[in-house]
PDB file of N, CA, C and O in Angstrom:
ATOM      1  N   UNK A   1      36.482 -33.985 -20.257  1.00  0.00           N
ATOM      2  CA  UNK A   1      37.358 -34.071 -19.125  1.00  0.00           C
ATOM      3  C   UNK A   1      36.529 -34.438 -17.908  1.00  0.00           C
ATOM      4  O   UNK A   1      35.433 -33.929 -17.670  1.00  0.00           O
ATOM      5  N   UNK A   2      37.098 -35.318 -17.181  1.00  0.00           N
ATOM      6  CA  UNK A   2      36.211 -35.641 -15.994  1.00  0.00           C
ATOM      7  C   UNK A   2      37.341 -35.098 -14.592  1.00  0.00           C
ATOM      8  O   UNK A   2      38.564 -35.197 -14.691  1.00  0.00           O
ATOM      9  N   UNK A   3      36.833 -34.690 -13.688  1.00  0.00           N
ATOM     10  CA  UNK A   3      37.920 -34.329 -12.421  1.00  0.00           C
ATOM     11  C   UNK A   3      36.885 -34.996 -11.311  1.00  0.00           C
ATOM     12  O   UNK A   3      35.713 -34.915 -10.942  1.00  0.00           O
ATOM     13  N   UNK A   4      38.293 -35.816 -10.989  1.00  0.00           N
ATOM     14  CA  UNK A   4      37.487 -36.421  -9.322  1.00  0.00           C
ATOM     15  C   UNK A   4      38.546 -36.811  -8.540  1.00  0.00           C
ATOM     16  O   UNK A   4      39.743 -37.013  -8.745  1.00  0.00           O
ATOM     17  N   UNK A   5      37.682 -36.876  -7.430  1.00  0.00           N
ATOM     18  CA  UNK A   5      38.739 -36.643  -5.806  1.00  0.00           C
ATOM     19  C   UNK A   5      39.183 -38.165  -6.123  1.00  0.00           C
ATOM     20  O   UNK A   5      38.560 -39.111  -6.605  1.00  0.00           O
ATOM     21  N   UNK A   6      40.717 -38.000  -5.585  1.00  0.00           N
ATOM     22  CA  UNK A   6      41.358 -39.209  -5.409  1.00  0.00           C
ATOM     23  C   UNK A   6      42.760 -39.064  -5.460  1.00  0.00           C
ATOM     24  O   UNK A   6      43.028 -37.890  -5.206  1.00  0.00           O
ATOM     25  N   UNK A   7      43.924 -39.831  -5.707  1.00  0.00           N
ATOM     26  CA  UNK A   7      45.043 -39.978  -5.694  1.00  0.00           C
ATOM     27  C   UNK A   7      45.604 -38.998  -6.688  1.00  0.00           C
ATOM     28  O   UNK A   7      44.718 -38.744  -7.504  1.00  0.00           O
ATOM     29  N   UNK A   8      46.511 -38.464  -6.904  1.00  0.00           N
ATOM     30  CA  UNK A   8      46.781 -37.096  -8.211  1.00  0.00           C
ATOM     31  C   UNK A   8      47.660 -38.334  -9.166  1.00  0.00           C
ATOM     32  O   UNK A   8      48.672 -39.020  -9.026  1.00  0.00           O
ATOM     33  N   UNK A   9      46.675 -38.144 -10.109  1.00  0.00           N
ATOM     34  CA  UNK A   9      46.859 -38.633 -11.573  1.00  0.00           C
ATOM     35  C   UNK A   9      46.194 -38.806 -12.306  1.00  0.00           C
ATOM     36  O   UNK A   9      45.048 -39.092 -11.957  1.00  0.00           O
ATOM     37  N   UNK A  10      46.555 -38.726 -13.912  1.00  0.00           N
ATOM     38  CA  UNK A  10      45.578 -38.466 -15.053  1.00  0.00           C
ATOM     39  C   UNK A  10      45.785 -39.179 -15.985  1.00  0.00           C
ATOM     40  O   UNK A  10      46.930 -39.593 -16.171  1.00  0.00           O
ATOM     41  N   UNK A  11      44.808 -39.506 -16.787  1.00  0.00           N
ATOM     42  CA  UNK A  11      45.122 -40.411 -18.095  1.00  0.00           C
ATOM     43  C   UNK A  11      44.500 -39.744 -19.234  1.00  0.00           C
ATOM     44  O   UNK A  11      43.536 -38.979 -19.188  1.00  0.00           O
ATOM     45  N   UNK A  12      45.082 -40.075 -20.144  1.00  0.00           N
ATOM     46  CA  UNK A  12      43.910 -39.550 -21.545  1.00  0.00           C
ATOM     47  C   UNK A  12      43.996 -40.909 -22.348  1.00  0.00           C
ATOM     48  O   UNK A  12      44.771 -41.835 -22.107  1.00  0.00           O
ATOM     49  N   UNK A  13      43.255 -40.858 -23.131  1.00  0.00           N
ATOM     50  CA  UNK A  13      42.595 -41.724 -24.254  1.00  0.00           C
ATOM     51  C   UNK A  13      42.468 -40.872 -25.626  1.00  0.00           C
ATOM     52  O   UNK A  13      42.197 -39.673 -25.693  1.00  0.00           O
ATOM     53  N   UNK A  14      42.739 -41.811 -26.777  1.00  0.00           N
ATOM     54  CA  UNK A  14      41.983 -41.281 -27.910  1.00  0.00           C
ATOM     55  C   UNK A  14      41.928 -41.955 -28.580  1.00  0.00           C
ATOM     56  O   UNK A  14      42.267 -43.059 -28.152  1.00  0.00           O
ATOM     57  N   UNK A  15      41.560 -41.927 -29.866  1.00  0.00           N
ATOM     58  CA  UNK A  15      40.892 -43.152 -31.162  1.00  0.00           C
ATOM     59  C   UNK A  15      40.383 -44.169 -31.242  1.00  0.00           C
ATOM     60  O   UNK A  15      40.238 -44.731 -30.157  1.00  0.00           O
ATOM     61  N   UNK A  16      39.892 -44.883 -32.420  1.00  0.00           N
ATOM     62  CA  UNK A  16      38.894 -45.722 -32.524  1.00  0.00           C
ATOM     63  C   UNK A  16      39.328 -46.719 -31.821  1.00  0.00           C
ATOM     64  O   UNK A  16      40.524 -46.769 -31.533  1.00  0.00           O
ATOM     65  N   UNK A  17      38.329 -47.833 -31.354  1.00  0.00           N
ATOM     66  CA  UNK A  17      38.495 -48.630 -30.504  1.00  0.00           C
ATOM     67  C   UNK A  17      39.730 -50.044 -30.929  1.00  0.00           C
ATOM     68  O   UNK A  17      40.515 -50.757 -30.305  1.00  0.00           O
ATOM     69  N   UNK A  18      39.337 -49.882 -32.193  1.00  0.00           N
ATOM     70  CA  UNK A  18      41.059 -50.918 -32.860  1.00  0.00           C
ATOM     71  C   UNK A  18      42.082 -50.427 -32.806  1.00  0.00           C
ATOM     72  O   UNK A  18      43.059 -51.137 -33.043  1.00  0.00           O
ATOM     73  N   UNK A  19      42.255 -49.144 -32.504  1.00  0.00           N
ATOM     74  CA  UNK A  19      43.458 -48.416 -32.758  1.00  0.00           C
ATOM     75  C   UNK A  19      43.612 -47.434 -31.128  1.00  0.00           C
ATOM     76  O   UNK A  19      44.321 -46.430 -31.073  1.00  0.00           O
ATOM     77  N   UNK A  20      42.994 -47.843 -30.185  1.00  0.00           N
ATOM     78  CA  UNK A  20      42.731 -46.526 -29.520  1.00  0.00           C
ATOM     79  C   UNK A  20      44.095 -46.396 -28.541  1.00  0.00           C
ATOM     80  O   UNK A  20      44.639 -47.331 -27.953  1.00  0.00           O
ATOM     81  N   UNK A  21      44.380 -45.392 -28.531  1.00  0.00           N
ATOM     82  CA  UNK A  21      45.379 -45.394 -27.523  1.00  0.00           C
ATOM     83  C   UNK A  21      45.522 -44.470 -25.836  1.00  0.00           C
ATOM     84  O   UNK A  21      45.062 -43.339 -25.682  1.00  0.00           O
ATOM     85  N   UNK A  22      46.114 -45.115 -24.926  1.00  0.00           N
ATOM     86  CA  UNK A  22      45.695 -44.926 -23.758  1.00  0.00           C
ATOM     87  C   UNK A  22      46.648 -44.881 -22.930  1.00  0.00           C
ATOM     88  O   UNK A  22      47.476 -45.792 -22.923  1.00  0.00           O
ATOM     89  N   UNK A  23      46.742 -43.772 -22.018  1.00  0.00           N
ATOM     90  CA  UNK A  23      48.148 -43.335 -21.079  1.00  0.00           C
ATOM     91  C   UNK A  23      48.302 -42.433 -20.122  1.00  0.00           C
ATOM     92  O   UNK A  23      48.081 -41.225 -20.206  1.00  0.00           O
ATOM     93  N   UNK A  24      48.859 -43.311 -18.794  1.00  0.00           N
ATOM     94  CA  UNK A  24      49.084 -42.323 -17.633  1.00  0.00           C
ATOM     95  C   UNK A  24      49.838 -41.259 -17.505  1.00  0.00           C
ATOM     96  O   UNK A  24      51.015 -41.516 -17.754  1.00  0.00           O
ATOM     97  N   UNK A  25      49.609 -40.007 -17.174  1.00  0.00           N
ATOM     98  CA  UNK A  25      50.101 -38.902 -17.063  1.00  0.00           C
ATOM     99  C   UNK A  25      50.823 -38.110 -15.972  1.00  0.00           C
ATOM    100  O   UNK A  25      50.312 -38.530 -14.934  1.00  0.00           O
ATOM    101  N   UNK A  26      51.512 -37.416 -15.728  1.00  0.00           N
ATOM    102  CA  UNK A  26      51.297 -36.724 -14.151  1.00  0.00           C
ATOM    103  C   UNK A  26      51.057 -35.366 -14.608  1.00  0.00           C
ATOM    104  O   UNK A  26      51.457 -34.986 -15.709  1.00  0.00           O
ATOM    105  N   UNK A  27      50.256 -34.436 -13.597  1.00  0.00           N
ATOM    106  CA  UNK A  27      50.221 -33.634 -13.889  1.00  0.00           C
ATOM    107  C   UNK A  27      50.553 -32.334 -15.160  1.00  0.00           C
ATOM    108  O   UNK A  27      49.737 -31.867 -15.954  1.00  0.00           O
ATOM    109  N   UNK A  28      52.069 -31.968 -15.003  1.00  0.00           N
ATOM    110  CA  UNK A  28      52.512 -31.447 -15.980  1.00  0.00           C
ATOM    111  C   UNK A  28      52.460 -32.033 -17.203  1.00  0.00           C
ATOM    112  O   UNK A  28      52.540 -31.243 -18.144  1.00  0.00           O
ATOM    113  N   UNK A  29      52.347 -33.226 -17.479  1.00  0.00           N
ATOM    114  CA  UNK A  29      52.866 -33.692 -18.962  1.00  0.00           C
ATOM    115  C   UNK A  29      51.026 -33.605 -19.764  1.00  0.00           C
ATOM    116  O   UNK A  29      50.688 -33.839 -20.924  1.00  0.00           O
ATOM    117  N   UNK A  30      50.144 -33.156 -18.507  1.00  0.00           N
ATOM    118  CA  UNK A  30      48.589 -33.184 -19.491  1.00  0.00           C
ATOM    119  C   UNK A  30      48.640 -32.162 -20.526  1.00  0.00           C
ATOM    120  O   UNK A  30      48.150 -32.605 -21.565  1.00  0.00           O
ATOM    121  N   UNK A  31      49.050 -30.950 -20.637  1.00  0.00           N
ATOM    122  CA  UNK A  31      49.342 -29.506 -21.652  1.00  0.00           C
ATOM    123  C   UNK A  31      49.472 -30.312 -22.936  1.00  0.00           C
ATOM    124  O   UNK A  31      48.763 -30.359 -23.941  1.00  0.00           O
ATOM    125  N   UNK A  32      50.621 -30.944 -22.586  1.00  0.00           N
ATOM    126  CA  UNK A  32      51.578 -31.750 -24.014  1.00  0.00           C
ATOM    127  C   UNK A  32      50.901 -32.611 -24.576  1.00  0.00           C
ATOM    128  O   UNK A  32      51.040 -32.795 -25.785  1.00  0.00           O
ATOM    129  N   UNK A  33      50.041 -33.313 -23.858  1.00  0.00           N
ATOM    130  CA  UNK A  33      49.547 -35.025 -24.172  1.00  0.00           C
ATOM    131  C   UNK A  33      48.143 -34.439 -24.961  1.00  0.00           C
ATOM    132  O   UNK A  33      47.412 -35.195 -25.601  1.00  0.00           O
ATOM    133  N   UNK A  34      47.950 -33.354 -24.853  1.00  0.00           N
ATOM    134  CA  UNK A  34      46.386 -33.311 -25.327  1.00  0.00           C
ATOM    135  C   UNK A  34      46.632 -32.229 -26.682  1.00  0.00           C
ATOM    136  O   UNK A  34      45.859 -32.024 -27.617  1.00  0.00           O
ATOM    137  N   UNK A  35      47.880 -31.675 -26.447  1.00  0.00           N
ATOM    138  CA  UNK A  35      48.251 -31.005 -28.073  1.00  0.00           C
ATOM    139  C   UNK A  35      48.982 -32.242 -28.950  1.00  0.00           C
ATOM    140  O   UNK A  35      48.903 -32.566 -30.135  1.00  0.00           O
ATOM    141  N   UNK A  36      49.595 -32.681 -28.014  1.00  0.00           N
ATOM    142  CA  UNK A  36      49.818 -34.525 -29.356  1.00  0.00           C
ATOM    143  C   UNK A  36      48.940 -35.182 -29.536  1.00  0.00           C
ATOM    144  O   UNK A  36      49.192 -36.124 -30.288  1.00  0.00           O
ATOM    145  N   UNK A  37      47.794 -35.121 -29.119  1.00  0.00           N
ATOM    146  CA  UNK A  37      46.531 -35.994 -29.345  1.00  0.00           C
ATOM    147  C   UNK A  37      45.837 -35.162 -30.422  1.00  0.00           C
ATOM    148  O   UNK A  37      45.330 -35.616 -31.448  1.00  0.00           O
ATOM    149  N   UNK A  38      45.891 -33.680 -29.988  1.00  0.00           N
ATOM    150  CA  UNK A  38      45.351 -33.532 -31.238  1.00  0.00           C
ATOM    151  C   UNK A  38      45.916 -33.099 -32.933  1.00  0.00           C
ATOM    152  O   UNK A  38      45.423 -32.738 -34.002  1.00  0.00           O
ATOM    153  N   UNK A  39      47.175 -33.391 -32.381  1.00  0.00           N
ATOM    154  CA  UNK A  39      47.582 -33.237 -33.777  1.00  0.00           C
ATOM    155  C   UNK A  39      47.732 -34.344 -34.394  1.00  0.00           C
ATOM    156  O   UNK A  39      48.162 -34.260 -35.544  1.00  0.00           O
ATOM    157  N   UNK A  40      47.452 -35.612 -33.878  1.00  0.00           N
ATOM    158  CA  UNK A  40      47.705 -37.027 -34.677  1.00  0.00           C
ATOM    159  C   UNK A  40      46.367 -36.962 -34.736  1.00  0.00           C
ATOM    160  O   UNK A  40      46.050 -37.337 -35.865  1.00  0.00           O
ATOM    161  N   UNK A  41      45.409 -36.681 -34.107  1.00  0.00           N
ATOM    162  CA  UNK A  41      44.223 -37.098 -34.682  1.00  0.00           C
ATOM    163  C   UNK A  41      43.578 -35.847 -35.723  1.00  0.00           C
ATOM    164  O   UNK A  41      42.869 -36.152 -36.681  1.00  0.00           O
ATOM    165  N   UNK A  42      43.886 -34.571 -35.434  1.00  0.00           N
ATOM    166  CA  UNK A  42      43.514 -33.855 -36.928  1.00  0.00           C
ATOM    167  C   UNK A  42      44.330 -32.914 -37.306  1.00  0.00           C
ATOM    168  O   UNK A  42      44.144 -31.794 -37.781  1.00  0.00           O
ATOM    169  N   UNK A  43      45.571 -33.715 -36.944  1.00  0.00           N
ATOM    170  CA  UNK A  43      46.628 -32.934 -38.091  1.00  0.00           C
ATOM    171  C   UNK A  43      47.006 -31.708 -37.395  1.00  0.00           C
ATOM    172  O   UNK A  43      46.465 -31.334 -36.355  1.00  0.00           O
ATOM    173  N   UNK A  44      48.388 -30.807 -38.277  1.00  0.00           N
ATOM    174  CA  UNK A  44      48.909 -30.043 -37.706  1.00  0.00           C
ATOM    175  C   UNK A  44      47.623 -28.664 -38.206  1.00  0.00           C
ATOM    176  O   UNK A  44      47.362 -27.754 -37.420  1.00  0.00           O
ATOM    177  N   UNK A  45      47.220 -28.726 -39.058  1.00  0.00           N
ATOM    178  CA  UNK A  45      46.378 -27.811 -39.520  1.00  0.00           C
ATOM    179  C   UNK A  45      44.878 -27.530 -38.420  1.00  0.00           C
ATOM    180  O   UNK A  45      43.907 -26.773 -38.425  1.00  0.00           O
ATOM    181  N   UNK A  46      45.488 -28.794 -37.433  1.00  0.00           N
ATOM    182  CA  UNK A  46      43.195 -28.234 -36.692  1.00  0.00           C
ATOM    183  C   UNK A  46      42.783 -28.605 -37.275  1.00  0.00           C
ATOM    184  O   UNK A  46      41.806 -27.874 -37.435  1.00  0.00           O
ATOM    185  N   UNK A  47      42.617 -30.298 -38.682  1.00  0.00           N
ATOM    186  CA  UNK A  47      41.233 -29.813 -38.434  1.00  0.00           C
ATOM    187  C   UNK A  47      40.297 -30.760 -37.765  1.00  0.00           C
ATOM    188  O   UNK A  47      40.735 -31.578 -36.956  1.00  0.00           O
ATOM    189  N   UNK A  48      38.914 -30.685 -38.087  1.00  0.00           N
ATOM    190  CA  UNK A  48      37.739 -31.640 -37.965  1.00  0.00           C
ATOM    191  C   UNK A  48      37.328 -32.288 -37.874  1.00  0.00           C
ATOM    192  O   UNK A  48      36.498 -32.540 -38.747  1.00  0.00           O
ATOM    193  N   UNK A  49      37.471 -33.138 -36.832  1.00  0.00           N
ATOM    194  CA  UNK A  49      37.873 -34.813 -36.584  1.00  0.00           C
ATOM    195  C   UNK A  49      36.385 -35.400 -35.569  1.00  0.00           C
ATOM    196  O   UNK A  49      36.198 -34.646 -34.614  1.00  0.00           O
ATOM    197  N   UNK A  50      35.686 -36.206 -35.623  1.00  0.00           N
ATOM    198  CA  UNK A  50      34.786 -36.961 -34.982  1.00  0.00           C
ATOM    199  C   UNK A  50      35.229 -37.271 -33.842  1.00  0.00           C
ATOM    200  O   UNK A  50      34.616 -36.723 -32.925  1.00  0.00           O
ATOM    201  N   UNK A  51      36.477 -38.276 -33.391  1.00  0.00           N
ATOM    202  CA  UNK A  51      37.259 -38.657 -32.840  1.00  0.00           C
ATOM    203  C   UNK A  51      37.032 -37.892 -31.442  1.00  0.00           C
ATOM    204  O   UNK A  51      36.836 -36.694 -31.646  1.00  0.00           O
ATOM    205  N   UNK A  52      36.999 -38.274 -29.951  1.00  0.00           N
ATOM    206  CA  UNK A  52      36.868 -37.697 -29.085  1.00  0.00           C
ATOM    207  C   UNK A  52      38.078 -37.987 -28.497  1.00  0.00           C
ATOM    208  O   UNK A  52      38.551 -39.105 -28.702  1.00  0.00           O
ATOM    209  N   UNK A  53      38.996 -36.776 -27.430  1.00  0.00           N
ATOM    210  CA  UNK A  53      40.155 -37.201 -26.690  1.00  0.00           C
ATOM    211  C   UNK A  53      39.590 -36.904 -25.458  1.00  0.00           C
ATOM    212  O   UNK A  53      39.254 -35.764 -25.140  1.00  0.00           O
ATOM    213  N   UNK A  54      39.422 -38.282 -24.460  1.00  0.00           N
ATOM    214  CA  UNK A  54      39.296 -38.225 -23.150  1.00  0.00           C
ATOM    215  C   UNK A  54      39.759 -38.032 -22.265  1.00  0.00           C
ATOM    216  O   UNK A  54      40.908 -38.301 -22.618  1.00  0.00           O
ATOM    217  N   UNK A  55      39.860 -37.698 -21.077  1.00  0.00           N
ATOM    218  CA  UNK A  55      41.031 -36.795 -20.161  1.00  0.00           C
ATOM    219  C   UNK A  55      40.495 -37.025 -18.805  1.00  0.00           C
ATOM    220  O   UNK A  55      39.516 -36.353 -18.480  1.00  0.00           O
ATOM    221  N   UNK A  56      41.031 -37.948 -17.887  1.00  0.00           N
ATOM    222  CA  UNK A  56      40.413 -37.670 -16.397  1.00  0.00           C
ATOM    223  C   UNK A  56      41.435 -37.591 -15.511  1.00  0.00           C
ATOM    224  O   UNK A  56      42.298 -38.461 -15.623  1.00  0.00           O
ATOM    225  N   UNK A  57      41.535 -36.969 -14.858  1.00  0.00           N
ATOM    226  CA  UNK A  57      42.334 -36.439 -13.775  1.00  0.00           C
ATOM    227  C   UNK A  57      41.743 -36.320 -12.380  1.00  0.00           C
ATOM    228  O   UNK A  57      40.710 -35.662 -12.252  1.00  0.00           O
ATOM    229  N   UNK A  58      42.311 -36.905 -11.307  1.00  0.00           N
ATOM    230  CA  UNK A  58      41.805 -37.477 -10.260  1.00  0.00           C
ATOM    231  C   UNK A  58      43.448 -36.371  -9.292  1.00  0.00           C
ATOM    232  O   UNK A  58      44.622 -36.301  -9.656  1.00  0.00           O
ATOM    233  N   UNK A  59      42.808 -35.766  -8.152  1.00  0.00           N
ATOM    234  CA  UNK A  59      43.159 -34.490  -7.448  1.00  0.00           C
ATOM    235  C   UNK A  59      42.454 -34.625  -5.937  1.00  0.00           C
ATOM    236  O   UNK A  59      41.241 -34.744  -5.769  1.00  0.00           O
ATOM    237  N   UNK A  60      43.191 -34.595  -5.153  1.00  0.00           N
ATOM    238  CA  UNK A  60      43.009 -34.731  -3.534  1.00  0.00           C
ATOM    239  C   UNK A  60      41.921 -33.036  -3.576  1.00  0.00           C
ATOM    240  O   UNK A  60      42.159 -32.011  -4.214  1.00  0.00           O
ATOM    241  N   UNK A  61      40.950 -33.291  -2.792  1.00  0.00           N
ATOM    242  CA  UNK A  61      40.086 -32.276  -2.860  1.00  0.00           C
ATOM    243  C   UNK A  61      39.496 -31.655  -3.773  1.00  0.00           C
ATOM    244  O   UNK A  61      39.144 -30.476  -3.760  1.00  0.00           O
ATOM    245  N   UNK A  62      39.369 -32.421  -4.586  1.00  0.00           N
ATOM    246  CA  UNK A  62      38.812 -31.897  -6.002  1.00  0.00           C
ATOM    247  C   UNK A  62      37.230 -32.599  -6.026  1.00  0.00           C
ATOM    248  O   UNK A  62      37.055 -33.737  -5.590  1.00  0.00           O
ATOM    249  N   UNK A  63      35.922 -31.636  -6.683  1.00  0.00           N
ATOM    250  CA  UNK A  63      35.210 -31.748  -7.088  1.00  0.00           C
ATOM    251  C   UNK A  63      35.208 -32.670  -7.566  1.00  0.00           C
ATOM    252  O   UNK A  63      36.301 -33.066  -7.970  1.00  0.00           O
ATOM    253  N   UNK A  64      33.969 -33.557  -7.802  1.00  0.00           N
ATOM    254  CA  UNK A  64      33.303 -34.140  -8.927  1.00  0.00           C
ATOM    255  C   UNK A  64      32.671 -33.652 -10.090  1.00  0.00           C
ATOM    256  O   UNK A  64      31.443 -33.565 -10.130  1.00  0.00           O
ATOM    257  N   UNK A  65      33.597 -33.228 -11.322  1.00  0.00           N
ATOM    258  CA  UNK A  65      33.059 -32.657 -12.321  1.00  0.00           C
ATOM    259  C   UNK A  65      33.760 -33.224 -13.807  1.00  0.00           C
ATOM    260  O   UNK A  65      34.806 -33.841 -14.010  1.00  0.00           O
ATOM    261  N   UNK A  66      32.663 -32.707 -14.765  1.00  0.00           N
ATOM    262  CA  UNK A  66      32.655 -33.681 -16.128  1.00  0.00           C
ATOM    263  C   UNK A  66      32.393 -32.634 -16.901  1.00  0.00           C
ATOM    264  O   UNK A  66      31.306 -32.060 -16.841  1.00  0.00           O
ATOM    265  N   UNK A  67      33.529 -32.200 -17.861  1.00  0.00           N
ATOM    266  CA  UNK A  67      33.119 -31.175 -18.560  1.00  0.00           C
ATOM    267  C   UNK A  67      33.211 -31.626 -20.011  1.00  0.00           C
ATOM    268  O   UNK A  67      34.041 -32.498 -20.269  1.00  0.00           O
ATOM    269  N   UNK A  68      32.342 -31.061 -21.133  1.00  0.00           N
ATOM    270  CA  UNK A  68      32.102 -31.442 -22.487  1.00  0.00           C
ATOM    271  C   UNK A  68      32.624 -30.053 -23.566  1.00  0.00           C
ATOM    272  O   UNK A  68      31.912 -29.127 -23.954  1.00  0.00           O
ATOM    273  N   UNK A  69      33.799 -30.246 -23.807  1.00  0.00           N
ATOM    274  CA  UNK A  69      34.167 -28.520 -24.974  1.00  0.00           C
ATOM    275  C   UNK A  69      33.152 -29.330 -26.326  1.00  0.00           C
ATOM    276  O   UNK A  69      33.425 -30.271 -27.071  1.00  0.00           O
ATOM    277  N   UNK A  70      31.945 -28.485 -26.204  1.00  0.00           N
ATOM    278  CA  UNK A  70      31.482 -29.148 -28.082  1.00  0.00           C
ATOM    279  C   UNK A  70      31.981 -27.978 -29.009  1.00  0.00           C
ATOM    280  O   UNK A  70      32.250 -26.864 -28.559  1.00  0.00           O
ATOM    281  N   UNK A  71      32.085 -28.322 -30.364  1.00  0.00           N
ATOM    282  CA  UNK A  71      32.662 -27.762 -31.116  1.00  0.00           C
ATOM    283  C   UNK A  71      31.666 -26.270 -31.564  1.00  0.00           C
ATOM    284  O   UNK A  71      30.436 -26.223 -31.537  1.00  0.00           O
ATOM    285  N   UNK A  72      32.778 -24.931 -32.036  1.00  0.00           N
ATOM    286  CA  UNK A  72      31.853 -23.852 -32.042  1.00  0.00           C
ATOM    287  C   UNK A  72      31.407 -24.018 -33.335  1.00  0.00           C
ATOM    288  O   UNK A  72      31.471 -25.101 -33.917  1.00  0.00           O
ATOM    289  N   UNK A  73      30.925 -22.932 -33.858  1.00  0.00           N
ATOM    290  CA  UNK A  73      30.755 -22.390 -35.276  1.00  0.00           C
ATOM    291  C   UNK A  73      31.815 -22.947 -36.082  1.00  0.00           C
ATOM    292  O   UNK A  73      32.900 -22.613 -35.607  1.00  0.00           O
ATOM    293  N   UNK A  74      31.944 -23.744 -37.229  1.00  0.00           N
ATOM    294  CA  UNK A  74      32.776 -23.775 -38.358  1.00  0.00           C
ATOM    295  C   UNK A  74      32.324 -23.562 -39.463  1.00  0.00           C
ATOM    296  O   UNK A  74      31.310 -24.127 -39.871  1.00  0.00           O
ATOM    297  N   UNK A  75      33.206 -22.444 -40.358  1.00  0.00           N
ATOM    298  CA  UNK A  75      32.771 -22.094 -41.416  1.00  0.00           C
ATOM    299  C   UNK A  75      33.779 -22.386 -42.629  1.00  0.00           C
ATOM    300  O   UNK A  75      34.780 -21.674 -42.722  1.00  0.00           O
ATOM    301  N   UNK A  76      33.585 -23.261 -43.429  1.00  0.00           N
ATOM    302  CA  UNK A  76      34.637 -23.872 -44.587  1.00  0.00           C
ATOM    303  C   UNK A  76      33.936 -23.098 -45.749  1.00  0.00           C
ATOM    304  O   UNK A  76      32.741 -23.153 -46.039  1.00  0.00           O
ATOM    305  N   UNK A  77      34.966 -22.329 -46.386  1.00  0.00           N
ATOM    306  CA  UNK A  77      34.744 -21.763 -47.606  1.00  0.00           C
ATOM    307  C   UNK A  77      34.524 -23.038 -48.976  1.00  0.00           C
ATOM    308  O   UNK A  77      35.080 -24.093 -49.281  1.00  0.00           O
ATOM    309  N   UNK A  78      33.329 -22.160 -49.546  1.00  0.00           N
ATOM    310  CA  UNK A  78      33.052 -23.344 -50.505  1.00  0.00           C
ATOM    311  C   UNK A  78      32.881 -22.902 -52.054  1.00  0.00           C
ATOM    312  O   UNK A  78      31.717 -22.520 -52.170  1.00  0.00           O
ATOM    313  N   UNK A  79      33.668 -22.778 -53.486  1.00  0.00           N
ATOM    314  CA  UNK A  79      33.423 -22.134 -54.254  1.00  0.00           C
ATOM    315  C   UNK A  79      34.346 -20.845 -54.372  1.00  0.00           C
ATOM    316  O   UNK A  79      35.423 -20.730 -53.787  1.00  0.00           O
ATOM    317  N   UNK A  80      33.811 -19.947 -55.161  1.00  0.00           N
ATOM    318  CA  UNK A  80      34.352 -18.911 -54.918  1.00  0.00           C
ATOM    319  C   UNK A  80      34.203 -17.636 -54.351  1.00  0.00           C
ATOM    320  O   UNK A  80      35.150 -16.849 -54.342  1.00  0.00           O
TER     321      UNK A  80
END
């Protein structure tokens, strides 16, 4: 997610560059746009996807900031 001063509006991005798709937001509709992003890109189950969803949102008095969620601990059962 990137946040920077400017006019209030947001876009997100996601998928590969042949397929990628890309769209303006307003405010409220970011919640929604980033739980449909991630369920087309790993499914209703969560899971594990390479795939990055980008998010910048531009806010009158807002910081210049760039934040990175990396993924925690995953533990996939293997065997029995």
């Amino acid at each position: 997610m990137a946040l920077r001063q400017g006019e209030e509006r947001a876009w997100i991005a996601y998928g590969e560059d042949d397929n990628r798709t890309e769209k303006e937001l307003t405010m409220p509709e970011i919640a929604g746009a980033i739980e449909a992003a991630t369920s087309e890109l790993a499914g209703t189950n969560k899971g594990i996807v390479d795939t990055q969803i980008h998010l910048k949102v531009q806010r009158l008095n807002a910081p210049d900031l760039t934040l990175i969620d990396l993924p925690g601990i995953v533990r996939v059962p293997v065997g029995d």
